[in-house]
C-alpha positions in Angstrom: 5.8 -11.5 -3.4 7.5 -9.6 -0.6 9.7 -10.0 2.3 8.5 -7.9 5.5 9.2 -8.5 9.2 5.6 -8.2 11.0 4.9 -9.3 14.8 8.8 -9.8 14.9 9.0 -12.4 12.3 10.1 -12.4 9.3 8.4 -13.8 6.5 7.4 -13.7 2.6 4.1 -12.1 1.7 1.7 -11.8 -1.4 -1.0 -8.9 -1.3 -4.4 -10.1 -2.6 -7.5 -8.0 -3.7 -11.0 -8.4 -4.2 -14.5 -7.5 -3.5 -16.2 -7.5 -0.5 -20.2 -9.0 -1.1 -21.5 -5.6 -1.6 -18.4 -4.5 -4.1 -16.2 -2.6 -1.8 -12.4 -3.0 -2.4 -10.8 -6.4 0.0 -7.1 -6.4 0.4 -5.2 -8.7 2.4 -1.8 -11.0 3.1 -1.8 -14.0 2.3 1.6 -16.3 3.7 2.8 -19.4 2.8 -0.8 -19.9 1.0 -2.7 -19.3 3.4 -4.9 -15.9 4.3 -2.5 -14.1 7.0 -4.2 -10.6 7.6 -6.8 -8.1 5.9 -5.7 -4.6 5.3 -8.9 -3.8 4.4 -12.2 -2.5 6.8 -15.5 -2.7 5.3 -17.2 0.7 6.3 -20.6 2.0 5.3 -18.2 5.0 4.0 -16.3 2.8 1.4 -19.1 2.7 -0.7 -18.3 6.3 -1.2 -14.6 5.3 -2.5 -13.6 4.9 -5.9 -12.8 1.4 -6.9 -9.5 0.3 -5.9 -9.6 2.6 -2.7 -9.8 1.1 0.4 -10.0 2.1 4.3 -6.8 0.7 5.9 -7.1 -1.0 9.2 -4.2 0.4 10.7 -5.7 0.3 14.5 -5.3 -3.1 17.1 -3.8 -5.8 16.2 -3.2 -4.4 12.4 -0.6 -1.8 13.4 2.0 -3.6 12.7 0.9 -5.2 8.8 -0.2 -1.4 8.4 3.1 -0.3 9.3 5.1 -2.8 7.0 3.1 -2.3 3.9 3.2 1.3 4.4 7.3 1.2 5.3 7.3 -1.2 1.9 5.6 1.3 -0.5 2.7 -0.9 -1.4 -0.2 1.7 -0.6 -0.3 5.2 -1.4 -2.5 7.3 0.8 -5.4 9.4 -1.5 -6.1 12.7 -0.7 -9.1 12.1 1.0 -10.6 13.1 4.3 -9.7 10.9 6.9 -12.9 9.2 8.6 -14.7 8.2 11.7 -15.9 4.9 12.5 -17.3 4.4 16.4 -14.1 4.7 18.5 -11.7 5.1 15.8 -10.5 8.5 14.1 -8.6 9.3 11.4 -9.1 6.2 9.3 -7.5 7.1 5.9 -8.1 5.5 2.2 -5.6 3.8 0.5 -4.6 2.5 -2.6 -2.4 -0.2 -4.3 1.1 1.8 -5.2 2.6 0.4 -8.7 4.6 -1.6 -6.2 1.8 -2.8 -4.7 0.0 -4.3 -8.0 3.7 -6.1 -8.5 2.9 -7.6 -5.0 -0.4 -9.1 -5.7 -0.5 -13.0 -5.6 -2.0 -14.9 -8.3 
């Protein structure tokens, strides 16, 4: 669990992780038990990520949980490429820091 002051509020946080239906790495918030936001995008190019890599939504109305988990030191960047998907550039992969895995929920 983690404490992290998103749209202006503060508030206490769990990181969760799955799969999406075709195995690509899900990550998400979840507050006070319920689902909160999804760090995560499904894009054709995860499927080229290795597992635990993810694409960050870090565009819209994610900038600010991007921001905060970033600021927090749960997701390291990996060095690769940064993508394109439609209208958005410069999508980048992430993955769960050490203190990330300390933030997942159970």
């Amino acid at each position: 669990m983690f404490k992290a002051k998103i749209y202006g509020e503060e508030g206490e946080f769990k990181l969760t992780q799955g799969k999406y239906s075709n195995g690509n790495t899900y990550v998400g918030l979840i507050s006070e038990g319920r689902p909160y936001a999804t760090l995560s995008v499904n894009l054709p190019q995860s499927d080229l990520l290795q597992d635990g890599e993810f694409y960050m939504k870090e565009w819209s109305e994610n900038e600010p949980v991007a921001q905060a988990v970033k600021q927090l030191g749960l997701v390291e960047a990996t060095p690769r490429i940064p993508i394109e998907s439609g209208r958005v550039s410069n999508i980048r992969a992430y993955k769960l820091s050490q203190k990330g895995m300390e933030a997942l929920g159970e």
